[in-house]
N, C-alpha and C positions, 0 to 999 in steps of 0.2 A: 700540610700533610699530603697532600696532594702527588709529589713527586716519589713518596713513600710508600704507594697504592700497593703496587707489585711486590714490594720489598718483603720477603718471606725469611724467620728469623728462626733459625736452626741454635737453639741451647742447650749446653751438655749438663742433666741433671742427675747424675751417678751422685756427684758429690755434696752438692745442696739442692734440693727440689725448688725450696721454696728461694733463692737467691737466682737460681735459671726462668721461672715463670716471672718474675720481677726484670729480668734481664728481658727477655720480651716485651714485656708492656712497655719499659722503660725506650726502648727503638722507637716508638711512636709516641715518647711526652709522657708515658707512665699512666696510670690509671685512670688521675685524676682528668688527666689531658683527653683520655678516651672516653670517659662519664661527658664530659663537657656541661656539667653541672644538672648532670641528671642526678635525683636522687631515688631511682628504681631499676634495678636489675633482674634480668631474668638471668640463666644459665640453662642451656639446654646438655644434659649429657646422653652418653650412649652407656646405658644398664639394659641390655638385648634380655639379660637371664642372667642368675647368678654363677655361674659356672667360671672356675679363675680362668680371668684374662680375654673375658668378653666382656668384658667394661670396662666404662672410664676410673681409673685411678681415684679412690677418696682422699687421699694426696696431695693427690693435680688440683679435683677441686676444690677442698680448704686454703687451698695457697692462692688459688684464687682468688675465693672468696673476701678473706684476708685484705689482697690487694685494692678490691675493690670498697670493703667498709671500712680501711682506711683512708681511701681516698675521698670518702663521704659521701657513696651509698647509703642513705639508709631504710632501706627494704632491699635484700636480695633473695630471688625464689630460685631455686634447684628444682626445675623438671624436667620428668619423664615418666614415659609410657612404655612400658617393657612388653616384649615380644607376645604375640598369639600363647598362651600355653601357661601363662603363669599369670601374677598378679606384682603387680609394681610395688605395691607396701612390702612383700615376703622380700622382692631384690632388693629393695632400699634399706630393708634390715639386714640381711644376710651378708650385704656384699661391703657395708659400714658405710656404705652412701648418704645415708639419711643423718646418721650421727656425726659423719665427719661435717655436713653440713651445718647441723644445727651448734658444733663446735664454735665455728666459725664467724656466726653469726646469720645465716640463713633460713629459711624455711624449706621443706623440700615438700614439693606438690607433686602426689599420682594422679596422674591424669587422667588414669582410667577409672576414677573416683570424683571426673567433674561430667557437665552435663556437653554433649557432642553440640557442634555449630557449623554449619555448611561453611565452606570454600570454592571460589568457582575457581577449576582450573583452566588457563587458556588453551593450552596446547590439546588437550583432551576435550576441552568444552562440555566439560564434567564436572559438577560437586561432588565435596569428598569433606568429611566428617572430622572436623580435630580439636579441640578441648577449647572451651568456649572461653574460661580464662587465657588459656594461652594468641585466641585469636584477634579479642580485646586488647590483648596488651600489645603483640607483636604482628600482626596482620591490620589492623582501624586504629594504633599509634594513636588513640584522641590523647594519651598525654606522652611526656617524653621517656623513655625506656631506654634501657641501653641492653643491647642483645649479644651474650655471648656464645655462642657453641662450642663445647668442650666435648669432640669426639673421642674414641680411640683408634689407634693406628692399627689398620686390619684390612686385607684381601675379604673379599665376598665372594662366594661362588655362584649367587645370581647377578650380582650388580660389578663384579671386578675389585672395588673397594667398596670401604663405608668409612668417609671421613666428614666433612664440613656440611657436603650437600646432602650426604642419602643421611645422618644423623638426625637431619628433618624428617622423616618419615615418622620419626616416633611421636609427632604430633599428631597422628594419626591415630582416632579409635578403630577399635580392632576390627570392628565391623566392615570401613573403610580399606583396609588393609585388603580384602580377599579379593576384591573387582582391580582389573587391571595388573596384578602381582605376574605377569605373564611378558609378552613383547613389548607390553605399553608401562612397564615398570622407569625404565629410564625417562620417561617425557614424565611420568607424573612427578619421581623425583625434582627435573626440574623445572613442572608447574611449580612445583611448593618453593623451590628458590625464587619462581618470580613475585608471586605471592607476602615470602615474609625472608627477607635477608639478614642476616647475624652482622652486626658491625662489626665484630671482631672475630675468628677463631684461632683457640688453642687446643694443639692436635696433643693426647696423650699420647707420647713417641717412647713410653719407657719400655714396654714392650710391646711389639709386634708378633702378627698373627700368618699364618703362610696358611696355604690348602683352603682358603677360608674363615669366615668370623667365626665361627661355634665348632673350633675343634674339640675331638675326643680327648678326654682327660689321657686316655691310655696313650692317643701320642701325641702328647705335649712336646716332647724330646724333641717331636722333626717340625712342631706349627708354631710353637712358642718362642721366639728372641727374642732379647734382651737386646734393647736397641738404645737405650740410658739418654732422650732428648727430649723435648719438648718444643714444639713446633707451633708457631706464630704469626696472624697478621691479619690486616685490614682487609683485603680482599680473598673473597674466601673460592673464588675460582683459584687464584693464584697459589694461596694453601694448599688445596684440593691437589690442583698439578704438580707443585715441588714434592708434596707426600707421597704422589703414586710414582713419581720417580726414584722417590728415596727408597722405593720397594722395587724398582726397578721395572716399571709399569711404564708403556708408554701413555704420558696424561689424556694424549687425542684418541685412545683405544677406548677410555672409559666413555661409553656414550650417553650418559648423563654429563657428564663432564665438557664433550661436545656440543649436546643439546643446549645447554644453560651457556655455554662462550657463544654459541649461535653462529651468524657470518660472519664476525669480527675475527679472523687467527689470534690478535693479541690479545683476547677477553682473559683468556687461563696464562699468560706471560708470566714470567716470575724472576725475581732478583734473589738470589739467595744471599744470606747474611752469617754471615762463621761459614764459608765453604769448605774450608778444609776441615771443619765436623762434619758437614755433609757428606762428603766425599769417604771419611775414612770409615764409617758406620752405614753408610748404603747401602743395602741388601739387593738380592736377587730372587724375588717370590713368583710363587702362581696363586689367582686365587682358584684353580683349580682342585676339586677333591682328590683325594689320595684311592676313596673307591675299595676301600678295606669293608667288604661285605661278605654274608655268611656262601660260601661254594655253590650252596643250593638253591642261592635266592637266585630266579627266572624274572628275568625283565623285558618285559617286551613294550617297544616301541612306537606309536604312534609315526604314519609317515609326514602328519601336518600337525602343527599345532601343539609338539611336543616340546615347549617352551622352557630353556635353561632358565629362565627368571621366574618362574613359578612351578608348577606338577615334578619337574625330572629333577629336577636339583635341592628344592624343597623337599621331596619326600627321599631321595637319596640320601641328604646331607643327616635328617631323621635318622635314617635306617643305619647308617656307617657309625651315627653316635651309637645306638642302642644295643649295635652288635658290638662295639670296640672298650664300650664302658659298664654294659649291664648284659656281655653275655647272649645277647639277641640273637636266636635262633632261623634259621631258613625254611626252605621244606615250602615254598609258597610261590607264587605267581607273583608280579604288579603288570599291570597294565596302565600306561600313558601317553595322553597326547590321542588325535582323531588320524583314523586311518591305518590300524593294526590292521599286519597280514591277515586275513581270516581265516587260512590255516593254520597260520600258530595260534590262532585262537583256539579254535576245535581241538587240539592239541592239549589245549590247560585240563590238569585234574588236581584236584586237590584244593584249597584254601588259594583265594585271588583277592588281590586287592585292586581296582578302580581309580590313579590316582587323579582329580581332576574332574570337571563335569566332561571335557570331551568324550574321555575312554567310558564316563557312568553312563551318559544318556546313551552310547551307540554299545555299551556290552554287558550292561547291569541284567538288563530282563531275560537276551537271552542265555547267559551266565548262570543266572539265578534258577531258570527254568530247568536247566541242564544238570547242575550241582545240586543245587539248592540252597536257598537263602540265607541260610547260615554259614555258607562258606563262602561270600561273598562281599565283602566291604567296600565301602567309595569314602573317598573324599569332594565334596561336591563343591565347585569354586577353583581360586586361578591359587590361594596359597591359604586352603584351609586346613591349617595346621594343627587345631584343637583334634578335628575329624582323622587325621594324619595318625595323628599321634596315638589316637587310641586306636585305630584299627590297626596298625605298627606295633603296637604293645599285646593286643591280642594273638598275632602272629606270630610274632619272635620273641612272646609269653615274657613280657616285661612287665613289670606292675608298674602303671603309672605312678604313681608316691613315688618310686624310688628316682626317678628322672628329678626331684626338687634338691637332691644331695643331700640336702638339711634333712634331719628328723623330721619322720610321716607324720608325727603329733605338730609340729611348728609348721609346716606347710601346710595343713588341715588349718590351723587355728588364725593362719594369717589369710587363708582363704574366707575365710567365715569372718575375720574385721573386714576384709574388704567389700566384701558382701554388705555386709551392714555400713560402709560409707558410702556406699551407693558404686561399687565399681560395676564399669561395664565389658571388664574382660572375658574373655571367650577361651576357656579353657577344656579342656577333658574331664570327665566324669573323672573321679579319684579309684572310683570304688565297682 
């Protein structure tokens, strides 16, 4: 297998799904060759939120799955930890993840329903919290595991992408998530690659995402292709790189992607396999936002520390859904990042918002003193998004419920199971 390493296996799945992810495995020996007579499987996907076509395909992973309890798996777990804001049990119902799994022959584990277990990162020289089963099985490997990562194919507007290596993130409880979401977002990403490595990825390439991973329903039309492939292989730098190419990304731009190849140039190398599918279905993406915000929303800037991976792009990316899909009004201030003019501060009237502990600890008090309390919000952390979200819904007068898509009764009641399985998500107040 060896010679095989780099080999990245580009399959066209328009016409049969489940014969294209077969067509992958089989480049390397087929399933059973990739178990190597393991009889346990995890599956990690990417369910960000349910929102179409910011997750992994239930599709993708049935056909999976599939290949892998025939080839004599028998236990395979389907997990994930869904984003700041919501609860894993609501995405894994809503989005048919849970059922396409348990079809198949799987179990599917929320992770934000098991109990948190340190990680020391090297590169940060940092512990960081991530689901105490998941750490057991794929990080201290005391028994044999076969580890698949089934991302989806999508631009990020803090990270560049999100395919093989930042899909790991969602091992993360949410708690973990808010320290470092800032400049030190790429090295944790790939702390957690050196940490616990996927023996295999398969990249959901049916459709891709432009402007970033959590675009507005409203414009689907310009974020969402239709890209009809399924992307494959043993080394998941190698994945990683031929995917951001296939979006037209240079791979050494993505600096997780750089960090985790280190000083070797050929860490992230790649062999493509079907070129001429690669070639004719290639895109040309940014994962830059489109920036579709209300006329009167006032954004002022921080000169330091106004960080695209956490406060400026996280509460942006917020703000452009809320106005483009629910209407989300302006009429307001933000403030982010350390080091606002302090005459555009003195300037602010009206309703402000704080995004970040930078802009809260240096403009909250005398803000507050000045305005008054109540027309004042922060979000306090590098990507505290529950906080985000509701001070963001107060502003541009969105009712949180309606952000879940599904029925406020079904989003309320799957909140409240998960409650009662013990999840540790960090969500917004409903109500």
């Amino acid at each position: 297998m060896v010679e095989k390493q780099k080999d990245v296996v580009f399959a066209d799945a328009r016409e049969d799904l489940s014969r294209a992810v077969g067509e992958v495995f089989s480049h390397f020996g087929g399933a059973g060759e990739l178990l190597a007579g393991r009889k346990e499987a995890w599956i990690k996907v990417n369910a960000v939120d349910l929102r179409a076509c910011c997750y992994t395909a239930p599709a993708v992973v049935e056909a999976a799955v599939r290949e892998l309890v025939a080839a004599g798996a028998q236990k395979v777990v389907v997990a994930e930890n869904s984003t700041q804001g919501t609860v894993t049990r609501l995405v894994a119902r809503a989005t048919g993840l849970a059922a396409a799994s348990r079809r198949a022959g799987a179990e599917f584990l929320c992770m934000d329903e098991t109990p948190p277990s340190p990680v020391f990162l090297p590169g940060l020289s940092a512990h960081a919290d991530v689901s105490l089963p998941a750490r057991k099985a794929l990080v201290d490997r005391k028994k044999d595991v076969f580890y698949l990562s089934i991302p989806k194919l999508k631009t990020h507007s803090m990270t560049t992408v999100t395919l093989g290596l930042k899909n790991q993130f969602g091992f993360l409880h949410h708690a973990s998530r808010v320290a470092d979401h800032n400049m030190n977002l790429h090295q944790k990403i790939a702390d957690l690659y050196a940490v616990m490595r996927p023996d295999f990825t398969l990249v959901d390439g049916l459709f891709a995402t432009n402007h970033g991973h959590f675009p507005a329903r409203a414009n689907a039309g310009e974020c969402v292709v239709e890209t009809g492939v399924v992307i494959g292989g043993e080394n998941v730098l190698a994945v990683d790189a031929a995917a951001a190419s296939f979006l037209g990304i240079e791979p050494m731009e993505v600096r997780h992607l750089a960090l985790a190849a280190g000083e070797d140039p050929g860490a992230a190398a790649f062999d493509v396999v079907n070129r001429e599918l690669y070639e004719q279905r290639a895109q040309k993406f940014t994962h830059h936002l489109l920036m579709r915000l209300p006329m009167d929303l006032r954004i002022i800037r921080g000169k330091e520390r106004c960080c695209a991976e956490g406060c400026e792009l996280n509460t942006l990316n917020a703000a452009e859904l809320m106005h483009c899909d629910h209407g989300g009004r302006g009429g307001f201030t933000i403030i982010m990042g350390k080091g606002a003019d302090p005459d555009e501060v003195a300037r602010v009237q009206g309703p402000v918002h704080l995004a970040g502990t930078c802009a809260a600890e240096q403009w909250r008090d005398e803000l507050s003193r000045r305005l008054g309390r109540r027309m004042v919000t922060a979000s306090v952390g590098c990507n505290n998004l529950p906080d985000t979200i509701q001070a963001l819904c107060r502003h541009m007068k969105v009712s949180p419920t309606s952000l879940a898509v599904v029925n406020p009764l079904r989003a309320v009641a799957a909140l409240a199971s998960a409650r009662l399985h013990g999840s540790r998500a960090r969500v917004p107040r409903l109500f």
